[in-house]
C-alpha positions as CSV (number, residue, x, y, z in Angstrom):
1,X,211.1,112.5,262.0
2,X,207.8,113.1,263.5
3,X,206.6,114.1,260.0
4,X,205.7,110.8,258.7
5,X,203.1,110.3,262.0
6,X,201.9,113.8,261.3
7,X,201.4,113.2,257.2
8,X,199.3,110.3,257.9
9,X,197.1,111.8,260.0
10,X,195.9,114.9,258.0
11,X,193.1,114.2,255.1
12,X,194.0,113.1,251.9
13,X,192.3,114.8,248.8
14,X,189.5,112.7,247.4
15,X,190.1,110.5,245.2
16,X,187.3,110.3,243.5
17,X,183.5,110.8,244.4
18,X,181.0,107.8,243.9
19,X,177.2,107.3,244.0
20,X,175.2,104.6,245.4
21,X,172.3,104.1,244.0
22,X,169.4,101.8,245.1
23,X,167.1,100.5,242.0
24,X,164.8,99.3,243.4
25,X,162.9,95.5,244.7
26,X,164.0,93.6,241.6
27,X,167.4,92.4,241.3
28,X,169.9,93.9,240.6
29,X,168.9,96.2,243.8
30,X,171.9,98.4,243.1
31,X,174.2,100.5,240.8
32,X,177.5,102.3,241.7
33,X,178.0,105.0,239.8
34,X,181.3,107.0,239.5
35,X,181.0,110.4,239.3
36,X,184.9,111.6,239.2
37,X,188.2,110.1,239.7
38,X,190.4,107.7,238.4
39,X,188.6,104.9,236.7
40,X,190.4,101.7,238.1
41,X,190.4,103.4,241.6
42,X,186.5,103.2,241.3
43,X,186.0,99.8,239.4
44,X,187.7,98.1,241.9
45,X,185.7,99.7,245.0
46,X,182.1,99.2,242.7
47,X,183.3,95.5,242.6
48,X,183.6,95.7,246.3
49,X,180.7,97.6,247.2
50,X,178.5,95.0,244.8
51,X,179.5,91.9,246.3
52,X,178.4,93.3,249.9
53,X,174.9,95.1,248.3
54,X,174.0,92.8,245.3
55,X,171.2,90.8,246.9
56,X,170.3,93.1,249.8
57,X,167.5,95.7,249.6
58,X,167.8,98.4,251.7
59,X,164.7,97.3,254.3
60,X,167.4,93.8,255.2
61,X,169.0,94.0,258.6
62,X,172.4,92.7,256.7
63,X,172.4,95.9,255.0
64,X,172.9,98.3,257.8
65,X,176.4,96.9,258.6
66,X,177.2,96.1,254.5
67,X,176.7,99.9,254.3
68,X,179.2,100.7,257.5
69,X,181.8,98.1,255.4
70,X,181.0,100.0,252.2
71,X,181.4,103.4,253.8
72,X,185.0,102.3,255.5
73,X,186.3,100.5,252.4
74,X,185.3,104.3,250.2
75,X,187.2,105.9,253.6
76,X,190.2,104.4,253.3
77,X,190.3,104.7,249.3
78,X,189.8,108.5,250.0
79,X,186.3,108.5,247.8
80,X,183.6,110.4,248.7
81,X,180.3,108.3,248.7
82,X,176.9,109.5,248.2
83,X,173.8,107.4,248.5
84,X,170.7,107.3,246.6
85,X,168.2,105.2,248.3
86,X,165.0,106.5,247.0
87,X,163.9,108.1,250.4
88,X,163.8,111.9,251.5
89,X,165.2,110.7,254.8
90,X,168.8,109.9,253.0
């Protein structure tokens, strides 16, 4: 039964795909988008995501590690997460 160990391990299939997008110094700073997937999948992680990025611009130390929490929390729902922060550098 060394299956179910094995099944775990290998890659899911997205779930969905969702952008992160940074509007800029006035509040709100952010907007998830969804771009596919299933819709309660991805309302329920842009709840999530907002309540760690609503009142951070991207410049605050606290967002580094939001973004780390953000980027585990899309992980583990299997979501692929792009991010818009206005910059060539992302």
């Amino acid at each position: 039964m060394a299956t179910s160990q094995e099944e775990l391990e290998q890659p899911q299939p997205p779930q969905g795909h969702v952008r992160i997008v940074y509007l800029g110094p006035l509040s709100p700073h952010w907007e998830v988008q969804g771009v596919f997937g299933d819709r309660g999948v991805i309302d329920e992680f842009r709840q999530r995501a907002l309540a760690r990025l609503q009142l951070l611009p991207p410049h605050d130390p606290q967002f580094r590690r939001n973004r780390e929490r953000v980027a585990r929390d899309a992980e583990r729902e299997a979501l692929i997460l792009d991010w818009d922060l206005g910059t060539e550098e992302d």
